[in-house]
C-alpha positions as CSV (number, residue, x, y, z in Angstrom):
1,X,39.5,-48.2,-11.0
2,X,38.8,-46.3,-8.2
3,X,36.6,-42.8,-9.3
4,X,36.2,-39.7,-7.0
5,X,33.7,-37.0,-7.9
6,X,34.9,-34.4,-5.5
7,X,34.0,-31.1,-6.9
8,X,30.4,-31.9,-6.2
9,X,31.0,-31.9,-2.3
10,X,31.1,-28.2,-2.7
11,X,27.4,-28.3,-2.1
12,X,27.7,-29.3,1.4
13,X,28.8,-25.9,1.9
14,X,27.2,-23.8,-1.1
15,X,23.4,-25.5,-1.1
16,X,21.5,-26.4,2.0
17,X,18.6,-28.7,2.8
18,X,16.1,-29.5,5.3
19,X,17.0,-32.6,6.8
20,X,20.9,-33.1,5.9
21,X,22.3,-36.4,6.2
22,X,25.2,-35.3,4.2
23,X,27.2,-33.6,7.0
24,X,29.6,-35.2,9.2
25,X,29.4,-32.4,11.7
26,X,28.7,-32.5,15.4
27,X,26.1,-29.9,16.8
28,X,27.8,-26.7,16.3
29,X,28.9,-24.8,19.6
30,X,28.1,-21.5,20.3
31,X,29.9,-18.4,21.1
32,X,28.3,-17.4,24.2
33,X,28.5,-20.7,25.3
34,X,32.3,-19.9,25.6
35,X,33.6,-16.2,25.8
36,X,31.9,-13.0,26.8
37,X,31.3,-10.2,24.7
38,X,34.2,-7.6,26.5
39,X,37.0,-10.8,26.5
40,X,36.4,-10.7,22.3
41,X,36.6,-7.0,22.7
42,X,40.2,-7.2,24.3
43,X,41.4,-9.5,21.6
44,X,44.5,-7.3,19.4
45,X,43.9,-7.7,15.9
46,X,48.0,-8.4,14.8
47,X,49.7,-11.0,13.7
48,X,49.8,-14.2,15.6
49,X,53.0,-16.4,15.1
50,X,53.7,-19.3,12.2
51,X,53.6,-21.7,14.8
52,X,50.1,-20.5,16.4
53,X,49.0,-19.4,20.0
54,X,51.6,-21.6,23.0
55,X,48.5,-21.8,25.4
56,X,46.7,-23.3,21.9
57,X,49.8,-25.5,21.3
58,X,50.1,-26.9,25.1
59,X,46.2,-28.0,25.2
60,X,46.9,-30.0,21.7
61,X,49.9,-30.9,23.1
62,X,48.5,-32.9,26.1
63,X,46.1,-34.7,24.2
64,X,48.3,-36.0,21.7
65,X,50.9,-36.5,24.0
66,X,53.8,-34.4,22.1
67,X,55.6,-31.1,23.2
68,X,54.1,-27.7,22.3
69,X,57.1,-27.0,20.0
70,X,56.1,-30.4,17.7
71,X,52.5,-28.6,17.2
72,X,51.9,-26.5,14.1
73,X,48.7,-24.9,14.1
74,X,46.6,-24.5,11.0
75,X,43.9,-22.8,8.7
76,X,41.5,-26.4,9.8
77,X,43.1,-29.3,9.3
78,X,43.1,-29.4,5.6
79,X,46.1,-26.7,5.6
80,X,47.9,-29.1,7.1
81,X,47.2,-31.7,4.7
82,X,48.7,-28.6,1.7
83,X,51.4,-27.7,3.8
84,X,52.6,-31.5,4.0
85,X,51.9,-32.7,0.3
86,X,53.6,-29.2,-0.7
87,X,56.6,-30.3,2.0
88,X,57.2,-33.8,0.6
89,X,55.2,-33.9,-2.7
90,X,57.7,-33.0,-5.2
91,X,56.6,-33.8,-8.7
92,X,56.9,-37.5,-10.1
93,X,56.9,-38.6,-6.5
94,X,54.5,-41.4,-5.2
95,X,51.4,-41.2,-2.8
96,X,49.9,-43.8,-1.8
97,X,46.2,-43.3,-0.7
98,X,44.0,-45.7,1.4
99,X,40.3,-44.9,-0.5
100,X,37.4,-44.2,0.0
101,X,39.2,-40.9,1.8
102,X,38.3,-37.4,2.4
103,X,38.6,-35.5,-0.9
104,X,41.6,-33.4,-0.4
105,X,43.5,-36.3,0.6
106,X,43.8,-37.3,-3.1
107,X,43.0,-33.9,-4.8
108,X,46.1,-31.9,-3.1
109,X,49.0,-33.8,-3.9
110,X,47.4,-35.3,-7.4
111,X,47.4,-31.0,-7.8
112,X,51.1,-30.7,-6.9
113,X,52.2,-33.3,-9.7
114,X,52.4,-36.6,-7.7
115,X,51.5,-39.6,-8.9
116,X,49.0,-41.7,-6.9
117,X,48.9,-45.2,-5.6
118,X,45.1,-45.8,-4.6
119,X,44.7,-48.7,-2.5
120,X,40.4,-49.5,-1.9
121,X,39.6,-50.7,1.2
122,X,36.3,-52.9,1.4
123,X,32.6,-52.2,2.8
124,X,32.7,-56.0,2.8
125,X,35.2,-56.6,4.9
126,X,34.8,-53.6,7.6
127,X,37.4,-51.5,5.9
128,X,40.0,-53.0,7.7
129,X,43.3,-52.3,6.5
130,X,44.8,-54.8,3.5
131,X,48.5,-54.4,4.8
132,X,49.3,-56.8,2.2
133,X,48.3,-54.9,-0.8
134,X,49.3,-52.1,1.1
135,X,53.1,-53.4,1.5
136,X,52.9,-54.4,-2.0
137,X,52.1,-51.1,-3.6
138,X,54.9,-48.9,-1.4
139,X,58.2,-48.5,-3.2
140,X,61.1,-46.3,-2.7
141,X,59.9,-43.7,-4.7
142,X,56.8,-43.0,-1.9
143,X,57.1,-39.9,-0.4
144,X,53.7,-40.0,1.4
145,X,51.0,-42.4,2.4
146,X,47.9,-41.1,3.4
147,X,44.6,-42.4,5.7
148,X,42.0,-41.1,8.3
149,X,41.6,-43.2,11.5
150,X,38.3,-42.9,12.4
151,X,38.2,-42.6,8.3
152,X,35.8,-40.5,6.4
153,X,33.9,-41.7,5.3
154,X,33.4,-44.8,7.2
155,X,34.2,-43.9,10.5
156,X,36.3,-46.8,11.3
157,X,39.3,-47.1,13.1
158,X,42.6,-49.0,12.6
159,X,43.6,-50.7,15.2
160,X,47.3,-49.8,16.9
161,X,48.3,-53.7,15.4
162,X,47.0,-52.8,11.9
163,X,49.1,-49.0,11.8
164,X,51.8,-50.5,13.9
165,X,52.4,-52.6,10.7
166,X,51.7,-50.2,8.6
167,X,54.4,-48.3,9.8
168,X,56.2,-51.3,10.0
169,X,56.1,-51.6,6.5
170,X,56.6,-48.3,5.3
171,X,60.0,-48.3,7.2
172,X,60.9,-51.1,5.3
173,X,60.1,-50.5,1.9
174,X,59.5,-47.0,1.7
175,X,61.9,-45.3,4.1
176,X,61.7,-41.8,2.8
177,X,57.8,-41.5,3.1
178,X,55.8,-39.7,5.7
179,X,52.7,-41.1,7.3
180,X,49.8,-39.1,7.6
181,X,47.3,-40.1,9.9
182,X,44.3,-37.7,10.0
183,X,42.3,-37.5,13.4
184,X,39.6,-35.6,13.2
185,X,37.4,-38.0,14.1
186,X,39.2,-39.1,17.2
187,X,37.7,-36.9,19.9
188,X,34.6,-37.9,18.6
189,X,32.9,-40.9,20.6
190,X,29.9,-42.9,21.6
191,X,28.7,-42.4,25.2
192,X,31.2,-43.7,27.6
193,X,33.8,-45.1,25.2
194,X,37.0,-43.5,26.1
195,X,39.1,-40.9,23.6
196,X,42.2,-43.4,22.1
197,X,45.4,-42.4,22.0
198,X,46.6,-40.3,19.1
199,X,49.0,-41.4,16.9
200,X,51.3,-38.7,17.1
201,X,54.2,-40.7,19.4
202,X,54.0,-44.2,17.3
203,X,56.9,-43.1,15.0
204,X,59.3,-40.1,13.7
205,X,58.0,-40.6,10.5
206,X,54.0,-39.9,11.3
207,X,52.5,-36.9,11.2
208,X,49.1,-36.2,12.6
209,X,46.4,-33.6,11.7
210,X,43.0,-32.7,13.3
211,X,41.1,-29.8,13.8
212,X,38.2,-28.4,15.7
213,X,35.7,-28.6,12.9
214,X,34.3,-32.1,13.3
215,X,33.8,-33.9,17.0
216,X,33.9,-30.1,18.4
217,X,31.5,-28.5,16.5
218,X,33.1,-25.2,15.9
219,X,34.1,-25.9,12.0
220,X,33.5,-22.0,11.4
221,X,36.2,-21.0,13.4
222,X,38.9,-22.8,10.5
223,X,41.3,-23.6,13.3
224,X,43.3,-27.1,13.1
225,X,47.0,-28.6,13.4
226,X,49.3,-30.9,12.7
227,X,52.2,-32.4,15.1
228,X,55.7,-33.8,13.8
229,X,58.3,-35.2,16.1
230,X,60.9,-34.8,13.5
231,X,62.4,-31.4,14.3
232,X,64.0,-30.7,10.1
233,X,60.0,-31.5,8.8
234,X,58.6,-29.4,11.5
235,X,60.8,-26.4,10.2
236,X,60.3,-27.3,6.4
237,X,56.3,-27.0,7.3
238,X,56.9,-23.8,9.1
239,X,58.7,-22.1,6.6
240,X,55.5,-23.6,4.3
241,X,52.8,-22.0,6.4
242,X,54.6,-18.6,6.6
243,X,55.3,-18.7,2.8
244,X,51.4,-19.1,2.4
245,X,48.7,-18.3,5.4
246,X,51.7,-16.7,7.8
247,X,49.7,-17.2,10.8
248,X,46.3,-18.0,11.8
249,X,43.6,-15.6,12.8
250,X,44.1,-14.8,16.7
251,X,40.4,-14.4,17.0
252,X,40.0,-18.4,16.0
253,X,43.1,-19.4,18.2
254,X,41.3,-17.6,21.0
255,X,38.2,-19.3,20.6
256,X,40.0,-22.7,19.5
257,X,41.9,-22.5,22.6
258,X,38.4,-21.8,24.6
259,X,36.6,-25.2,23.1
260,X,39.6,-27.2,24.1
261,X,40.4,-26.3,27.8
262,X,36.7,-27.1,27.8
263,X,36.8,-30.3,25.7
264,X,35.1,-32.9,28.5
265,X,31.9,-30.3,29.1
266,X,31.5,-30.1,25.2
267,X,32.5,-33.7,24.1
268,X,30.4,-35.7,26.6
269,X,26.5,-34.7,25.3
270,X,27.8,-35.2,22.0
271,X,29.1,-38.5,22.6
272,X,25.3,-39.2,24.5
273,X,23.9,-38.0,21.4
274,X,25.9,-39.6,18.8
275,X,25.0,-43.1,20.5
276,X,21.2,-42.2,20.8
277,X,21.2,-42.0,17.1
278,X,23.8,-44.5,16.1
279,X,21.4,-47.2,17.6
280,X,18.2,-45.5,16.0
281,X,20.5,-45.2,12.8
282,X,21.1,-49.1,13.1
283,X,17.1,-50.6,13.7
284,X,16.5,-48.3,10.7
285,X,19.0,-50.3,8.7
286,X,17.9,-53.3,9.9
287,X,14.6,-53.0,9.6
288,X,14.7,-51.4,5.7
289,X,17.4,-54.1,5.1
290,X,20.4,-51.9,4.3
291,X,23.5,-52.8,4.9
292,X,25.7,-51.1,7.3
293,X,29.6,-50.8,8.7
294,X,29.0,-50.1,12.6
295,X,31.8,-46.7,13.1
296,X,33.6,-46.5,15.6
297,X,34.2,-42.6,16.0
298,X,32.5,-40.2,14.1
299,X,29.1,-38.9,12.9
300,X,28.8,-40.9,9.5
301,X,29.1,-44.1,8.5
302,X,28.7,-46.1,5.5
303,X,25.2,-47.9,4.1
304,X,25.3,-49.9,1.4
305,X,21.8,-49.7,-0.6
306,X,20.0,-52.2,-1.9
307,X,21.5,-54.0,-5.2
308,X,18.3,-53.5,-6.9
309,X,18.2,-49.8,-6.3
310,X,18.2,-46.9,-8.9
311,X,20.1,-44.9,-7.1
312,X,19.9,-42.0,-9.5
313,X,16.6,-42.1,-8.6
314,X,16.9,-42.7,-5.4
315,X,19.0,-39.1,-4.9
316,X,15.9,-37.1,-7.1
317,X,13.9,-38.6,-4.7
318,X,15.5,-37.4,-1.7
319,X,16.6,-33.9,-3.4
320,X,12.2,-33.4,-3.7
321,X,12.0,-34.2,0.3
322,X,14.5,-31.6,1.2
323,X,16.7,-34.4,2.3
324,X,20.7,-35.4,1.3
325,X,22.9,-38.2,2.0
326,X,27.0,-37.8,0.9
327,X,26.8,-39.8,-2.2
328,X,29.7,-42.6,-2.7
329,X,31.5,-41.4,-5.7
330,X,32.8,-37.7,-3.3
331,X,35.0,-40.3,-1.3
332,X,35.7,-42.5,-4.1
333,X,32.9,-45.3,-3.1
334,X,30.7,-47.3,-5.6
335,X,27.5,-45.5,-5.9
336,X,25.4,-48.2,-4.0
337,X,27.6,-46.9,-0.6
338,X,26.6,-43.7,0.7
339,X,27.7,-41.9,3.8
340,X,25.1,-41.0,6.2
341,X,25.8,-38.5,9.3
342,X,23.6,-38.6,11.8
343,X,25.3,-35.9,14.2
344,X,24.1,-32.9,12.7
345,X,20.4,-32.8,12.7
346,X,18.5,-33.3,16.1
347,X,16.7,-36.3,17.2
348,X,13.7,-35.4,15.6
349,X,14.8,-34.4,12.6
350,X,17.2,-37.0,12.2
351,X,14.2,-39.9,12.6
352,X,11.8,-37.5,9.5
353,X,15.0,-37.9,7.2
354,X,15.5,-41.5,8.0
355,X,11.8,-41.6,7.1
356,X,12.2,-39.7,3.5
357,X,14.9,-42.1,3.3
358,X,13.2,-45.1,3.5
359,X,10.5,-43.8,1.1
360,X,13.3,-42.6,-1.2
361,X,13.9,-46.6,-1.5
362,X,10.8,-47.3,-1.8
363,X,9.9,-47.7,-6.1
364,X,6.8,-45.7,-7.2
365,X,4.0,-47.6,-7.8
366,X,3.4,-49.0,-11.5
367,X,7.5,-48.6,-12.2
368,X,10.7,-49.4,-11.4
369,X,13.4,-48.0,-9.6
370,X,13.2,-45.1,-12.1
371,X,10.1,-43.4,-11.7
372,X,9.7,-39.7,-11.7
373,X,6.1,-38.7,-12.0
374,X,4.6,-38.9,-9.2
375,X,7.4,-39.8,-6.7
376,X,9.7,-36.5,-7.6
377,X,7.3,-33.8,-7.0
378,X,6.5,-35.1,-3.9
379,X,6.0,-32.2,-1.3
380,X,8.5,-32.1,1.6
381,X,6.4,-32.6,5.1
């Protein structure tokens, strides 16, 4: 049975540490690296409108290759995850959930009465999708099937063969669910790789979401979207949004919109970056014999510890060097598989907390794995 813990990912946002390889954030932009002070000024305080800002629209628009009308923006991404469980959810009513996932994923609809299919994908195969025990667990009673593609935590993508099937199959044996395919990840690259194309056109029946939180940097700005190309859901999620947030804050559109028409300038160091530290991320693993699943988008990725490791241990250990990694059990992982982001801190940071790290694995002398004396009140450097 697959077991999420969470509530305890509140601490990514409530706690802080030193050297945080919890977060799956890329360094955060800045406002004055995109507005001056008298263009905020100018900004009227009303209402925006349900569907969000059309310059905001057009720019996520072109890169997901739908029309501005088939764009909804959002309060970040995970409003449109509510919006669409609340759309399609209805109580009774199967999702089926690809795990490990983002939280929300599983905790909205589960909220709204809906039973849950979990299908586990596998550190030992890559996460690849298992379109066979997929197929088998979609029935006509699915309403929704959920996944992430690059997925969170792993940052792996499917393939357009393995969600071409996927579709494939959820025509065929589930023909009143909605696919959701969240994106977040997508703009989010290593150094010359190009963006892939967004799912947004494979089918009526798929729904994308994304935001500007995670390859973008600006995750204080709440601003995200989904895009439909069926025309009676896109109202449905309308009427949902101005039933609950109304519109989004013009301020974030603004400043959404601002990242965006300057997506290349603000992508392309991060993708430098993210591939600097991938490759320092992988010697480490290497050399300290940790298993890893190479990403392909996205700050995280997925180690498997040691079998022999304490790993309640392991976490005091980090938590007395000021260091964090997203434990397995948030995403619904084994607690040997943790997710590491190596996007957030800066280079030098990032190579002290792969060195607590490494210690952290390391079992006090005259013990096992278990030790606390002397090993948990070590002094952070």
């Amino acid at each position: 049975m697959t077991v999420f813990e969470p509530s305890a990912m509140t601490t990514l946002i409530d706690t802080t540490v030193r050297y945080d390889l919890a977060e799956s954030t890329c360094p955060p932009v800045r406002l004055n690296d995109l507005v001056a002070p008298e263009e905020l000024a100018a900004i009227p305080l009303g209402y925006g409108t349900v569907a969000g800002d059309l310059h905001l629209r057009e720019l996520i628009a072109t890169s997901t290759g739908v029309d501005a009308g088939q764009v909804l923006v959002t309060v970040g991404a995970i409003e449109a995850m509510f919006l669409l469980a609340q759309a399609v959810c209805e109580p009774g009513g199967r999702v089926l959930l690809l795990a490990p996932t983002f939280p929300p994923a599983l905790s909205v609809p589960a909220a709204l009465g809906a039973r849950l299919d979990v299908v586990k994908l596998s550190f030992d195969e890559g996460y690849r999708l298992p379109i066979e025990r997929v197929t088998a667990a979609l029935g006509p009673d699915t309403r929704l099937v959920s996944l992430a593609s690059p997925q969170n935590p792993s940052g792996v993508r499917f393939t357009d063969a393995e969600l071409g099937a996927l579709v494939e199959a959820v025509h065929d044996r589930a023909p009143n669910a909605v696919v959701l395919v969240d994106e977040t990840y997508r703009d989010s690259r290593y150094g010359r790789t190009p963006v892939l194309p967004s799912a947004a056109t494979l089918a009526p029946g798929v729904v994308t979401c994304s935001s500007v939180s995670k390859a973008h940097g600006a995750p204080g700005l709440r601003l995200g979207w989904l895009t439909t190309t069926d025309p009676a859901l896109l109202g449905r999620l309308r009427e949902a949004k101005f039933q609950t947030t109304i519109s989004c804050s013009r301020v974030d559109e603004f400043l959404a919109a601002r990242v965006l028409s300057r997506a290349a300038d603000i992508l392309a160091p991060r993708a430098e970056l993210l591939e600097r530290l991938l490759a320092e991320l992988t010697r480490w693993a290497e050399k300290q014999q940790v298993e890893i699943v190479t990403p392909d988008g996205g700050p995280m990725c997925c180690l498997r510890l040691p079998a022999d490791t304490d790993v309640a241990a392991f976490h005091r250990r980090l938590a007395a060097r000021e260091t964090r990694v997203a434990p397995g059990a948030w995403f619904g992982e084994e607690d040997h598989i943790v997710r590491v982001g190596f996007g957030h801190l800066n280079a030098a940071d990032f190579g002290t907390a792969l060195g607590h790290v490494a210690e952290a694995l390391t079992r006090p002398s005259g013990g096992s794995g278990g030790g606390i004396d002397r090993e948990d009140r070590h002094n952070p450097r």
